[in-house]
C-alpha positions as CSV (number, residue, x, y, z in Angstrom):
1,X,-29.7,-58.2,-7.1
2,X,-31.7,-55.2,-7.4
3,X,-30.9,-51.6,-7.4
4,X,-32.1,-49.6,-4.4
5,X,-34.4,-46.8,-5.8
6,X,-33.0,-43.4,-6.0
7,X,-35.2,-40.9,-4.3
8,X,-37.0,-38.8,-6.2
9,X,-36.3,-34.7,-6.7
10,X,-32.9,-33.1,-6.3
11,X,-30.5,-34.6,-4.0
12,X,-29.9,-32.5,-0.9
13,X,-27.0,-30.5,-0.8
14,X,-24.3,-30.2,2.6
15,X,-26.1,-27.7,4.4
16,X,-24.0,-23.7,3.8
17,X,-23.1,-21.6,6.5
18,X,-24.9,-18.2,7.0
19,X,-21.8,-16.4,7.3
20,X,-19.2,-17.6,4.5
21,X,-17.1,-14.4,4.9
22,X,-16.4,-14.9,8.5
23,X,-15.8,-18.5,8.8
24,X,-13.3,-18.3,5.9
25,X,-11.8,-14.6,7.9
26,X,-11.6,-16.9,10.5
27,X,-8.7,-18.8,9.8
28,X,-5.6,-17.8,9.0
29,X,-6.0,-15.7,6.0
30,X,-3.1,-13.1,4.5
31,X,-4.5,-9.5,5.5
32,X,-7.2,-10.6,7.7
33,X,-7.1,-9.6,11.3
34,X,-10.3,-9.9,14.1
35,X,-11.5,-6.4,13.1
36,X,-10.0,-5.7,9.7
37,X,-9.5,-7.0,6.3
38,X,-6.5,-5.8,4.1
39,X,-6.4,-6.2,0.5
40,X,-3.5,-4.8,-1.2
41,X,-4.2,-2.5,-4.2
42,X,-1.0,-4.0,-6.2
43,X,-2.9,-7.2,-5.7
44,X,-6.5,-6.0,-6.9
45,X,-5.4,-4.4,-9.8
46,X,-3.3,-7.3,-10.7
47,X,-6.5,-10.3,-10.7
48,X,-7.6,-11.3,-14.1
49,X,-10.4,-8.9,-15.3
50,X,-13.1,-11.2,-14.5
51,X,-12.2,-11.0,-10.5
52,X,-11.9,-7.5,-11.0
53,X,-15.2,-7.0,-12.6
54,X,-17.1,-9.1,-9.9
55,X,-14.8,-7.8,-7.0
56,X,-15.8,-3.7,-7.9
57,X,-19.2,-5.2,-8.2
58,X,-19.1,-6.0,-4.6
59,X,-17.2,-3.0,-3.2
60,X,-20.1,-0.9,-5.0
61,X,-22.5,-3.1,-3.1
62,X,-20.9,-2.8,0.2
63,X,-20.7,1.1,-0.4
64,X,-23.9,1.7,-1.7
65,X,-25.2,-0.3,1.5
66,X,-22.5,1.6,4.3
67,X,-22.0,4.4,2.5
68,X,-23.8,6.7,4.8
69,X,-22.2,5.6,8.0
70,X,-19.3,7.9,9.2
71,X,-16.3,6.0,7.6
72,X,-13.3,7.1,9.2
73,X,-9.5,7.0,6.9
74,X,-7.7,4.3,7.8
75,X,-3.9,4.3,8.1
76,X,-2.2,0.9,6.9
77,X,1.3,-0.1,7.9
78,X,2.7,-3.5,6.4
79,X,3.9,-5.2,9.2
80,X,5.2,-8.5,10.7
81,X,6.0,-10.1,14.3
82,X,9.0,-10.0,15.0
83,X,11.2,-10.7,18.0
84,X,12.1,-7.7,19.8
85,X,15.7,-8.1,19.8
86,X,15.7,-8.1,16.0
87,X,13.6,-4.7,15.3
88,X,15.5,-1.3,14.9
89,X,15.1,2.1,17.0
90,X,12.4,3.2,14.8
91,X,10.8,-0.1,14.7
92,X,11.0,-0.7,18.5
93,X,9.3,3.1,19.1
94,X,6.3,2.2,16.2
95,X,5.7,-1.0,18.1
96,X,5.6,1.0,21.3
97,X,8.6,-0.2,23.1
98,X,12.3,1.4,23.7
99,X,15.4,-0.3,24.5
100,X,18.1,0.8,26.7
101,X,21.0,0.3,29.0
102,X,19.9,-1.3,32.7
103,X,22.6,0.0,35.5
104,X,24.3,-3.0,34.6
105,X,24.9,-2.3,31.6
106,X,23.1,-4.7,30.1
107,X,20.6,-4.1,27.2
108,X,16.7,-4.0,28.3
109,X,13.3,-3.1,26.3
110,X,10.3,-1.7,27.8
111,X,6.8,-1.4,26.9
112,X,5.2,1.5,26.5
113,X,3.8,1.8,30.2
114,X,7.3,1.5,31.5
115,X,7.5,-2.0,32.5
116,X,10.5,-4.3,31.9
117,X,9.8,-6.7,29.1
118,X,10.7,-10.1,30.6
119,X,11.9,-12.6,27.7
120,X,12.7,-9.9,25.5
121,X,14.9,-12.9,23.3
122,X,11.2,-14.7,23.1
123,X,9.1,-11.9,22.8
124,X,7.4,-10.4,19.6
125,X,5.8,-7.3,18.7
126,X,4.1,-5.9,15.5
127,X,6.4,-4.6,13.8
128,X,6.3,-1.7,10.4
129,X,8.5,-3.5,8.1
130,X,8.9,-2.5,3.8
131,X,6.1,-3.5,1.9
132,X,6.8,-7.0,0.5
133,X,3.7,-6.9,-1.9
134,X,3.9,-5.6,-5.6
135,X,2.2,-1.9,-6.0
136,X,-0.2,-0.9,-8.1
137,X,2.0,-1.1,-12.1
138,X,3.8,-3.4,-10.7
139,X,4.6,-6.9,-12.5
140,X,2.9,-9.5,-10.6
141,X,3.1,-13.2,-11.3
142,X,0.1,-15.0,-12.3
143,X,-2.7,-16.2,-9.6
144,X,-2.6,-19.7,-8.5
145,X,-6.0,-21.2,-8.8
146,X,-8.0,-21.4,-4.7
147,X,-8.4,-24.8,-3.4
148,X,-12.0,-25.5,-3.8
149,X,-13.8,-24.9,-0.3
């Protein structure tokens, strides 16, 4: 039986996407909200020098192109959702709620218009909560190699 013949030149690749960065920000992703993406310093610092030297190589890129537009300072709290009934006073107030005593005594949280929350045992907020990442000096364990995309 004979061999069907191989067609000549390079053999197509799977088509790429156009936009790499947001399909993968896309899914769920540590640090990666609709509008933002947060990589912690601690972390940076701490990738082998090779993803260093390529990942400063991109962040002078992407300055170097947006540099001129007015950047605002941004303001980065680590946080996590949590269910209301589990957050402090100071946690409760950061996520823009309160909690107090109803007429009957009972316990009840409010959002920040005013308005009763109505499952506050199911409900979750965004919460501050203590940085869970190493900081920059830190000692961080080793990277685990990426699945392949």
């Amino acid at each position: 039986m004979a061999r069907p013949e191989r067609p000549a030149g390079p053999v197509p690749a799977r088509p790429r996407s156009t936009t790499p960065l947001a399909d993968y920000l896309d899914r769920p992703a540590p640090g990666a909200g609709p509008d933002y993406l947060v990589v912690p310093r601690g972390l940076a610092e701490a990738m082998p020098l090779r993803w260093q030297q390529v990942f400063a190589g991109l962040l002078a890129d992407l300055h170097d192109a947006y540099g001129h537009l007015d950047w605002p300072d941004y303001r980065v709290v680590p946080s996590r959702w949590e269910l209301l009934r589990d957050l402090d006073e100071e946690q409760l107030a950061a996520a823009g709620y309160v909690a107090d005593l109803d007429p009957q005594g009972r316990l009840e949280y409010r959002d920040a218009s005013g308005e009763a929350v109505p499952d506050p045992d199911g409900h979750r907020a965004l919460a501050p909560v203590e940085e869970s990442l190493p900081r920059p000096g830190d000692e961080v364990p080793p990277p685990r190699p990426a699945p392949v995309l």
